[in-house]
Phi, psi and omega in degrees: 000139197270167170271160190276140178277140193308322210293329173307334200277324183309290178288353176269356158301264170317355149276310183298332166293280192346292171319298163306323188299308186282330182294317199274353189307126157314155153251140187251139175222163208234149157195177194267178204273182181291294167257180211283224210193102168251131139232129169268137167269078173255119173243138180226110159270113150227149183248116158245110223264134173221148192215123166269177173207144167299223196240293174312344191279299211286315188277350177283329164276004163282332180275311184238092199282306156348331177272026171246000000 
């Protein structure tokens, strides 16, 4: 019988750790929850509009405030 060469021996070494790892491994299991799943978002949106006007803008809606 001829003897075995180490570099053959290396992987049947690394399949048997492998091969254990996986025999001793957990199982994990995923599912979905009972209820739904809420998120609340409270967004608070404020707009603040800044406008200048010229002199002539200004006093004409201050003579006719109605026109508005």
């Amino acid at each position: 019988m001829a003897p075995v060469k180490r570099a053959t021996l290396v992987p049947m070494y690394r399949i048997a750790v492998i091969a254990a790892a996986v025999g001793l491994g957990g199982c994990v299991n995923v599912s979905a929850p009972d209820k739904p799943i809420v998120i609340n978002l409270n967004i608070n949106i404020t707009q603040e509009v800044v406008y200048k006007l010229d002199g002539e803008a200004k006093s004409l809606i201050q003579n006719n405030p109605g026109i508005f």
